[in-house]
MARZA-326874 format. One record per residue (C-alpha): x, y negated, z; residue number from 1; chain. Coordinates in pm, whole numbers. Example, Ala and Ser with C-alpha at 12.3 -4.5 7.8 and 13.67 -1.06 7.14 Angstrom:
2
<node <1230, 450, 780>, 1, A>
<node <1367, 106, 714>, 2, A>
end
This chain:
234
<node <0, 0, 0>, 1, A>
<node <134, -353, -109>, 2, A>
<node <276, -572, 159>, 3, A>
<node <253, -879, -61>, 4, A>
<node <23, -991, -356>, 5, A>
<node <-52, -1268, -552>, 6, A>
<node <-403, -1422, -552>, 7, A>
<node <-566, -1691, -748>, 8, A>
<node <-877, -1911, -710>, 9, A>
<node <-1086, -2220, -777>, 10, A>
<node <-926, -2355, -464>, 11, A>
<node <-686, -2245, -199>, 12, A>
<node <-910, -2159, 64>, 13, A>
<node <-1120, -1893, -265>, 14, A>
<node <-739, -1775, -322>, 15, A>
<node <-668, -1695, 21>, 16, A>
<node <-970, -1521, 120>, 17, A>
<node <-944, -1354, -230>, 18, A>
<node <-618, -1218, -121>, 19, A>
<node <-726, -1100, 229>, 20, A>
<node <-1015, -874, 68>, 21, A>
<node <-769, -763, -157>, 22, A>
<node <-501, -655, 152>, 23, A>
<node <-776, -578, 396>, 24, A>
<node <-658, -778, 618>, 25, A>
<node <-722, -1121, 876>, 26, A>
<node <-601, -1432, 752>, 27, A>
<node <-365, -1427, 1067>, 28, A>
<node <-178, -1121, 1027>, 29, A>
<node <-46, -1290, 694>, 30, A>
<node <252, -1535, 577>, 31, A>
<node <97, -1754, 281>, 32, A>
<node <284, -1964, 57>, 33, A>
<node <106, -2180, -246>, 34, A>
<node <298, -2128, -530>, 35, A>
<node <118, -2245, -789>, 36, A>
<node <-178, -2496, -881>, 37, A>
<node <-250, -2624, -1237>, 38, A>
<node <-535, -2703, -1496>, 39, A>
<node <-583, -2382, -1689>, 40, A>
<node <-784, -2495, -2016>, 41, A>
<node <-1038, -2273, -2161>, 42, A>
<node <-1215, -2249, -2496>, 43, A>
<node <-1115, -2567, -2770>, 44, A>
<node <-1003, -2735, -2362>, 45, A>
<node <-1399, -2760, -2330>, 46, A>
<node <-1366, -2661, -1949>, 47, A>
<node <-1066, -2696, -1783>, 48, A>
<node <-1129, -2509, -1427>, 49, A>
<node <-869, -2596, -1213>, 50, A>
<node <-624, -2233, -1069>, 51, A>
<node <-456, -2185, -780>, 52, A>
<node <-219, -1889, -678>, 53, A>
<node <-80, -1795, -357>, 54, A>
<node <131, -1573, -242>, 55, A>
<node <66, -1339, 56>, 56, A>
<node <264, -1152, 236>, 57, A>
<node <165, -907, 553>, 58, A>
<node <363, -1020, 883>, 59, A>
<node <602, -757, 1033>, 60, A>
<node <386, -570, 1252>, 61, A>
<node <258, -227, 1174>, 62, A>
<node <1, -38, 1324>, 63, A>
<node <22, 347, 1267>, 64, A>
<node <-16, 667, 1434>, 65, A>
<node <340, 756, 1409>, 66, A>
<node <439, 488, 1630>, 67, A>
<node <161, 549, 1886>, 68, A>
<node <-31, 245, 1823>, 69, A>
<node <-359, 195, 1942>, 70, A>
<node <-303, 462, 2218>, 71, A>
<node <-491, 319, 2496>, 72, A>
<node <-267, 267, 2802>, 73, A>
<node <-274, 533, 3026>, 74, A>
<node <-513, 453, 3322>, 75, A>
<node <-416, 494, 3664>, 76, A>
<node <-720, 616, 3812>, 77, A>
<node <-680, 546, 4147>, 78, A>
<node <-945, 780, 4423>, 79, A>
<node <-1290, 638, 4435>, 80, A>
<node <-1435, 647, 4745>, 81, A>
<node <-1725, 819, 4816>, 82, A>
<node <-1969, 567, 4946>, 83, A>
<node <-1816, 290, 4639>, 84, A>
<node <-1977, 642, 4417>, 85, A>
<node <-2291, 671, 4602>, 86, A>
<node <-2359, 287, 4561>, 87, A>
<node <-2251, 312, 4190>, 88, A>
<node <-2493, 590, 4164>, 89, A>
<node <-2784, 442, 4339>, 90, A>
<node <-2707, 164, 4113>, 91, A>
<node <-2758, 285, 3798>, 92, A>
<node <-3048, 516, 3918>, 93, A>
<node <-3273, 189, 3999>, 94, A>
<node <-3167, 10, 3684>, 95, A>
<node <-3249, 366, 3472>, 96, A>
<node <-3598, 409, 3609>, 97, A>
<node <-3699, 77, 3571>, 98, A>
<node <-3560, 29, 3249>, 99, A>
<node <-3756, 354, 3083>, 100, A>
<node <-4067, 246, 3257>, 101, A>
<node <-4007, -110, 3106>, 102, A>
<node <-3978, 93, 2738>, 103, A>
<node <-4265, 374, 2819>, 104, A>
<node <-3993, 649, 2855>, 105, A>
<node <-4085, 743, 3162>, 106, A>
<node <-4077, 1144, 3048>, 107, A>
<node <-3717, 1130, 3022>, 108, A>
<node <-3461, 1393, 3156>, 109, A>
<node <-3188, 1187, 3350>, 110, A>
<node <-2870, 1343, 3455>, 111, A>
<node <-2639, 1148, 3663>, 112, A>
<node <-2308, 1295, 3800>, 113, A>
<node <-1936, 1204, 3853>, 114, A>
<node <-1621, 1390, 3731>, 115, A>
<node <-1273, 1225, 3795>, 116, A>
<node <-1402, 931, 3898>, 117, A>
<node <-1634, 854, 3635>, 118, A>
<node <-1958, 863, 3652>, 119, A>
<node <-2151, 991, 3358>, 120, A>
<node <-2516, 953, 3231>, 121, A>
<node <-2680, 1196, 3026>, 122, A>
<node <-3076, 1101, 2891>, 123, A>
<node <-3278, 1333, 2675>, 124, A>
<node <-3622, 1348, 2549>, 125, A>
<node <-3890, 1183, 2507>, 126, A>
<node <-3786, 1040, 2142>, 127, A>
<node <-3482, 895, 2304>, 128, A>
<node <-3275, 903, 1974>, 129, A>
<node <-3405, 508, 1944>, 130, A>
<node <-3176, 413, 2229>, 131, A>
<node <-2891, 530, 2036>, 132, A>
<node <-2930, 276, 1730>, 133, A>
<node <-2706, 266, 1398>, 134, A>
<node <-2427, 388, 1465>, 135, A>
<node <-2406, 423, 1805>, 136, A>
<node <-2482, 11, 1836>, 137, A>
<node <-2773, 30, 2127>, 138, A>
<node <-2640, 316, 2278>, 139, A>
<node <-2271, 155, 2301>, 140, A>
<node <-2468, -192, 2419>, 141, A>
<node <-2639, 37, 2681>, 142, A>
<node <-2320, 211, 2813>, 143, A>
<node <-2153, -150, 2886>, 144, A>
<node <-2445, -274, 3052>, 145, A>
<node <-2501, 4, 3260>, 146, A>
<node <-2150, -17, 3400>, 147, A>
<node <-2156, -377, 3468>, 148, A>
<node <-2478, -264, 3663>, 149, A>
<node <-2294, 43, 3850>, 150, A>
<node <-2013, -176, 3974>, 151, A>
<node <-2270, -450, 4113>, 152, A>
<node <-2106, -506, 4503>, 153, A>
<node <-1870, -270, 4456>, 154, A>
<node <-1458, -293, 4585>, 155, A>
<node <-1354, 3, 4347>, 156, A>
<node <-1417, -21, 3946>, 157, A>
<node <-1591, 285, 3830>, 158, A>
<node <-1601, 404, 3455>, 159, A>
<node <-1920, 464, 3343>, 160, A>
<node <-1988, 705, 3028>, 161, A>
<node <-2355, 714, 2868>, 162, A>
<node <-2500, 972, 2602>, 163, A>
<node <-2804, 1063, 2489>, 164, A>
<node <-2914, 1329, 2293>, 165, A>
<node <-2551, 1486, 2224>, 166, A>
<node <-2451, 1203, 2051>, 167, A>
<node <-2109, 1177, 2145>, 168, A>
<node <-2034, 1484, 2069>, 169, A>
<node <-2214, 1506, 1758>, 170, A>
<node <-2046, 1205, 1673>, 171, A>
<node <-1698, 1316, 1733>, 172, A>
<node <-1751, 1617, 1512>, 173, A>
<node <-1894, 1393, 1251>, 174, A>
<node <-1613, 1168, 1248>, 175, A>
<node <-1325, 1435, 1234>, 176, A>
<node <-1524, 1633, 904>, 177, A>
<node <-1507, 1280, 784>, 178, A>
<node <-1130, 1208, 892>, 179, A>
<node <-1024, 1584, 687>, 180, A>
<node <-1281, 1486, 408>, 181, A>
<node <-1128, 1156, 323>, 182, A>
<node <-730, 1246, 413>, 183, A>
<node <-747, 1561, 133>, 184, A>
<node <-908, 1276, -97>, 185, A>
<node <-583, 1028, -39>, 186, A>
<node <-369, 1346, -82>, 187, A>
<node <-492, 1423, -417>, 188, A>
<node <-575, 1070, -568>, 189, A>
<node <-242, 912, -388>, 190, A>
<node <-485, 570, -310>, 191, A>
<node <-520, 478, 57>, 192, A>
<node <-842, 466, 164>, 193, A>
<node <-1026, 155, 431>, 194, A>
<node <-1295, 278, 632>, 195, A>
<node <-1587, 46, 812>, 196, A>
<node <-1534, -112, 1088>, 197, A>
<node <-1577, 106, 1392>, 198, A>
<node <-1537, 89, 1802>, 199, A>
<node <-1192, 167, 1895>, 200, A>
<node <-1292, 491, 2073>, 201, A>
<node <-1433, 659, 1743>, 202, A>
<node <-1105, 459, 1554>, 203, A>
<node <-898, 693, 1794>, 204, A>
<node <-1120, 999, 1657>, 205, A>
<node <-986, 946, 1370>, 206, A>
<node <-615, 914, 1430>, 207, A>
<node <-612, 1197, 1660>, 208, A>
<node <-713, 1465, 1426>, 209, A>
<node <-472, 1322, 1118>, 210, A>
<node <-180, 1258, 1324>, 211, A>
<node <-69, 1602, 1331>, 212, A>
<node <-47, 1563, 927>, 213, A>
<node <279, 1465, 850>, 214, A>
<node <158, 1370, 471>, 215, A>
<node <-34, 1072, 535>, 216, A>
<node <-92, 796, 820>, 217, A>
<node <-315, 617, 956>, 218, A>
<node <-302, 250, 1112>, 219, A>
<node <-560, -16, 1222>, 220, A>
<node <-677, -343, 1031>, 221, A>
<node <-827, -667, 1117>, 222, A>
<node <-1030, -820, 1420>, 223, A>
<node <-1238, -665, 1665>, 224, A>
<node <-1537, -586, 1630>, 225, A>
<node <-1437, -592, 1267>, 226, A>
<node <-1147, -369, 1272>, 227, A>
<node <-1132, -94, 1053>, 228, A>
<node <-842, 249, 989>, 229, A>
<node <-692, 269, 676>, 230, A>
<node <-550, 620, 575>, 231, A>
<node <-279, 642, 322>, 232, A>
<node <-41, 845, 157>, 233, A>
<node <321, 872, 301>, 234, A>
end
């Protein structure tokens, strides 16, 4: 994948952003340099629109599996205590009930329980595949709602995980057919490939199951929320 390309637009600002669709990339993760404006006549110099090219060229830093980037930092998950859990808990539970009576949900299976100091929330039934949205967008919105709930007057922070429905796993194996799917496609074509924008926890999906191949990488692009993996050919 180029690290520099030439662009050219009506204006500087059309050549610029036509050269950051073209590399995928935020206009501050670039060097650009103008390096050319003139009148380019057309047809018996009837129109003359007016050109500009610029040159831009991708700053140093390189985001790839092979160098361990976006590895989350290894959290130190200090021992909750077990009244901080309990309140967490009790928490959550008040916030759950009145929330699915708020939605008429009320016949909704509701698991809550804690594992190394997390405590996680499983809801099922009851048609309560709405709550997960497109993508995982309500059900993400949910999860960081209900911890900011859980740790309400609390001294500890608690992680909070939320599913419904199996989605997380069902999402995880969706996302890793997808990861193989696409990686055999660079393989054979030799083009890298840019994928949508995605939460960084399903952008990790992804380079966890192709970092193993030693063919191809993968590395991160762009801004959150916006940022996206692109998977390429060594």
């Amino acid at each position: 994948m180029a690290d520099s390309i030439i662009s050219e637009g009506k204006t500087t600002n059309e050549a610029i952003e036509n050269g950051l669709k073209e590399l995928g990339v935020a206009k501050n993760m670039v060097n650009i340099e103008i390096i050319e404006e003139k009148e380019k006549r057309s047809f018996f110099s009837i129109l003359a629109p007016r050109v500009v090219k610029v040159k831009l060229t991708k700053k140093e830093k390189i985001e790839d599996n092979h160098k361990k980037v976006e590895e989350p930092h290894k959290e130190i998950i200090n021992e909750i205590e077990p009244k901080e859990l309990e309140k967490a808990k009790n928490n959550i539970n008040k916030f759950i009930s009145e929330f699915l009576y708020r939605i008429n949900k009320e016949n909704v299976e509701t698991k809550i329980y804690e594992e190394d100091g997390r405590i996680n929330i499983s809801l099922n039934g009851d048609k309560t595949g709405i709550l997960i949205g497109y993508r995982g967008e309500t059900i993400n919105a949910l999860q960081t709602l209900m911890s900011n709930i859980a740790n309400k007057n609390t001294s500890q922070r608690i992680r909070v995980s939320l599913d419904i429905e199996g989605y997380r796993e069902k999402r995880k194996n969706t996302l890793e057919a997808l990861a193989v799917k696409l990686s055999k496609t660079v393989l054979k074509t030799g083009k890298s490939i840019t994928l949508e924008p995605m939460p960084a926890y399903e952008r990790k999906i992804i380079h966890s199951k192709l970092q193993q191949d030693s063919r191809i990488r993968t590395y991160s692009i762009g801004e959150e929320p916006y940022r996206k993996i692109v998977i390429e050919k060594i």
